[in-house]
C-alpha positions as CSV (number, residue, x, y, z in Angstrom):
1,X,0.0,0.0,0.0
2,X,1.6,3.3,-0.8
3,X,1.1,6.4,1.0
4,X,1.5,10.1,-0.5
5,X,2.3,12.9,1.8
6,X,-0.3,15.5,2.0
7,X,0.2,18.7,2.2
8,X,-1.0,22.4,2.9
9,X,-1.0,25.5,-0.1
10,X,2.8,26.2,1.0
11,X,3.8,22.5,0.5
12,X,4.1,22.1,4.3
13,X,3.8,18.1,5.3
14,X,0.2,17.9,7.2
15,X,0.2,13.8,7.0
16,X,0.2,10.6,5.0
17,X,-2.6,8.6,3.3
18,X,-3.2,6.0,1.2
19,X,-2.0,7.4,-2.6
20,X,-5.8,5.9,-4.1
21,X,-8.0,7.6,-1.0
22,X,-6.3,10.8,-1.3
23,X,-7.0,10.4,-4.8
24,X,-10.5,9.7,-4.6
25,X,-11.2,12.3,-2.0
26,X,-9.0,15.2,-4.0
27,X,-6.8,16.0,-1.4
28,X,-3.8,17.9,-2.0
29,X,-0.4,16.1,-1.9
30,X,2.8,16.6,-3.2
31,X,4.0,14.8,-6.7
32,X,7.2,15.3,-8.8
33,X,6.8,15.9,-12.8
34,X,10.2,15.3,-14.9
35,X,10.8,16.2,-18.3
36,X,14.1,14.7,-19.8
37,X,15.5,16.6,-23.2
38,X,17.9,15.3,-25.3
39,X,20.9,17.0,-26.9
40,X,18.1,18.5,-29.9
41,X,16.1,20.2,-27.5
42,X,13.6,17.0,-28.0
43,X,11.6,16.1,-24.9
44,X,11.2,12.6,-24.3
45,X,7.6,11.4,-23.7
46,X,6.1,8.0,-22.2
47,X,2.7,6.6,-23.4
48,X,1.0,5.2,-19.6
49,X,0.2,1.8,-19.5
50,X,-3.5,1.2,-19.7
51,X,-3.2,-1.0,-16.9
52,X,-2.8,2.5,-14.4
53,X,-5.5,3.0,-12.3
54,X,-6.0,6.6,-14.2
55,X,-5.1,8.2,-17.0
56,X,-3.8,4.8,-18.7
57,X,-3.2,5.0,-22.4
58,X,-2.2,8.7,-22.5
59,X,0.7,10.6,-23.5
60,X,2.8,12.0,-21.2
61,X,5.8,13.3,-19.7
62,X,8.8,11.3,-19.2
63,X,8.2,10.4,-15.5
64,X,5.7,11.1,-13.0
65,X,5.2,10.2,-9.4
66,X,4.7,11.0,-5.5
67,X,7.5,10.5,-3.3
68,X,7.4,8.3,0.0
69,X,7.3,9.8,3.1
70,X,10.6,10.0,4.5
71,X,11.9,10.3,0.9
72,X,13.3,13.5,-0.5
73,X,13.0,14.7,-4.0
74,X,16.0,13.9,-5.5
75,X,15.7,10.1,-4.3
76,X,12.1,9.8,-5.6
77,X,12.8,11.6,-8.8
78,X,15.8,8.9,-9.2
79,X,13.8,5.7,-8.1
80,X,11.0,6.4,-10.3
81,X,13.0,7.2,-13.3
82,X,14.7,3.9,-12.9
83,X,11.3,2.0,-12.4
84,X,9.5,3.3,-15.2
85,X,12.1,4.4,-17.8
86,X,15.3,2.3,-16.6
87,X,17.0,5.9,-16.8
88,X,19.6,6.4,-14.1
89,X,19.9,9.9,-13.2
90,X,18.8,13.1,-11.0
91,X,17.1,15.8,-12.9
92,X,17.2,19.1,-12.0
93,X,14.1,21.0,-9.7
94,X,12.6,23.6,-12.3
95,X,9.5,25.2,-10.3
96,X,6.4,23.7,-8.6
97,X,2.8,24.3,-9.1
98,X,-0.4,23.4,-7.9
99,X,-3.4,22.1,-9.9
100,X,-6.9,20.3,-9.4
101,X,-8.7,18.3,-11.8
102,X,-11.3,15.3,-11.9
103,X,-9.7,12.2,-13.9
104,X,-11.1,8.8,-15.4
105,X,-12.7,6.5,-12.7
106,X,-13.9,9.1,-10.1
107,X,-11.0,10.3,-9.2
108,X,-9.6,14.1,-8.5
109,X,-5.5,14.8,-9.0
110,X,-4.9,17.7,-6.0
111,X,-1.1,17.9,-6.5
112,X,1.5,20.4,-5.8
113,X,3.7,19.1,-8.3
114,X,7.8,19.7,-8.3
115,X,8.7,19.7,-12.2
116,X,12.3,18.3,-13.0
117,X,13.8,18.8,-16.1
118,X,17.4,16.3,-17.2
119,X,19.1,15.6,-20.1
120,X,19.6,12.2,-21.4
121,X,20.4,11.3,-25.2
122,X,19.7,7.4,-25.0
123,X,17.2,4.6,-25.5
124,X,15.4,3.9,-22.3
125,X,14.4,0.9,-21.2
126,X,10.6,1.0,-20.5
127,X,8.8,-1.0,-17.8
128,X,5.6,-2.5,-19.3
129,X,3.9,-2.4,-16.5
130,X,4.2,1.4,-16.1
131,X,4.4,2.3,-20.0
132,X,3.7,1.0,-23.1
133,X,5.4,3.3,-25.7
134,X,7.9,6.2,-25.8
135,X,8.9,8.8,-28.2
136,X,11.7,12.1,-28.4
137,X,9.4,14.9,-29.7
138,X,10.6,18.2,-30.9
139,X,8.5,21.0,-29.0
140,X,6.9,22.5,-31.6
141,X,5.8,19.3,-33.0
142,X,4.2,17.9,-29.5
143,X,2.6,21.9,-29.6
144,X,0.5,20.6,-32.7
145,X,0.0,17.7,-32.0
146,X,-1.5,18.5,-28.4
147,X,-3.8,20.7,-29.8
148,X,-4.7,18.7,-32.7
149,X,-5.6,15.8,-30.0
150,X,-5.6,16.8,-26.3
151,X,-7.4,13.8,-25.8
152,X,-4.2,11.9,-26.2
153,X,-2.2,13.8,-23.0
154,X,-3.1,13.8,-19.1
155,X,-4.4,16.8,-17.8
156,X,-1.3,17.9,-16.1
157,X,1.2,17.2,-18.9
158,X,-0.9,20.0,-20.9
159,X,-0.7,22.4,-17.6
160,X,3.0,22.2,-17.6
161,X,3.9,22.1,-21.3
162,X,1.7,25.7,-21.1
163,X,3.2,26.8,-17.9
164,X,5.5,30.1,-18.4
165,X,7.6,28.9,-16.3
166,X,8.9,26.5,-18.6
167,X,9.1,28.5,-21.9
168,X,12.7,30.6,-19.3
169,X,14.1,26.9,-18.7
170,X,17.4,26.1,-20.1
171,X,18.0,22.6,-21.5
């Protein structure tokens, strides 16, 4: 059973719960969002498994999680990259945000997320059971396509692909 840390507007700790209650109740908690460019300036993108219990079969950024409690950023940004990408590496913290909206299933995403953003110029190697398909995009491709189809992303991919904050980072 994993447990999210939930947390106040300022990102202040205020407890633990169960990562699908706090998900079905829409309470805030905190979640990391990493974006990994390659040496083009092409952001690499995972396709979610269907089997996740939301959001499955939709584009996305390259990693996205919660971190334990008792776990900082930089270890959770790490162990997720190498559970879901088999990318060994620490990204960078960009900015955080926070952002509520209802998903698939009857579920609500309440997160203040941390974006990361890395660089990595290989082939990663994808856990099926946490994506089924990956792809380096350039940016103003993924622009067109996301608005051709916005269907195709989650919800909070789209927030921070429009996010100013992300237009001043360097990669």
């Amino acid at each position: 059973m994993e447990e999210v840390i939930l947390v106040d507007e300022r990102d202040n700790a205020i407890g633990t719960m169960e990562k699908l209650d706090a998900h079905k109740k829409g309470l805030l908690h905190r979640a990391f969002s990493i974006l990994l460019f390659n040496s083009k300036g092409e952001i690499l993108l995972q396709k979610r498994s269907v089997k996740k219990y939301h959001s499955g079969g939709l584009w996305t950024n390259t990693c996205c999680s919660h971190p334990l409690p008792g776990e900082s950023m930089e270890q959770a940004t790490r162990r997720k990259l190498i559970q879901e990408m088999g990318i060994d590496l620490t990204p960078e913290f960009a900015y955080k945000f926070i952002y509520k909206i209802e998903l698939d299933h009857g579920l609500t995403e309440h997160e203040c997320d941390h974006v990361f953003i890395g660089t990595f110029n290989g082939t990663p190697s994808i856990n099926i059971d946490e994506v089924e398909l990956w792809k380096y995009i350039d940016r103003a491709s993924l622009k067109k396509e996301m608005e051709k189809h916005p269907e195709q992303f989650t919800h909070w991919f789209k927030l921070i692909m429009n996010h100013p904050q992300l237009s001043s980072v360097e990669v």
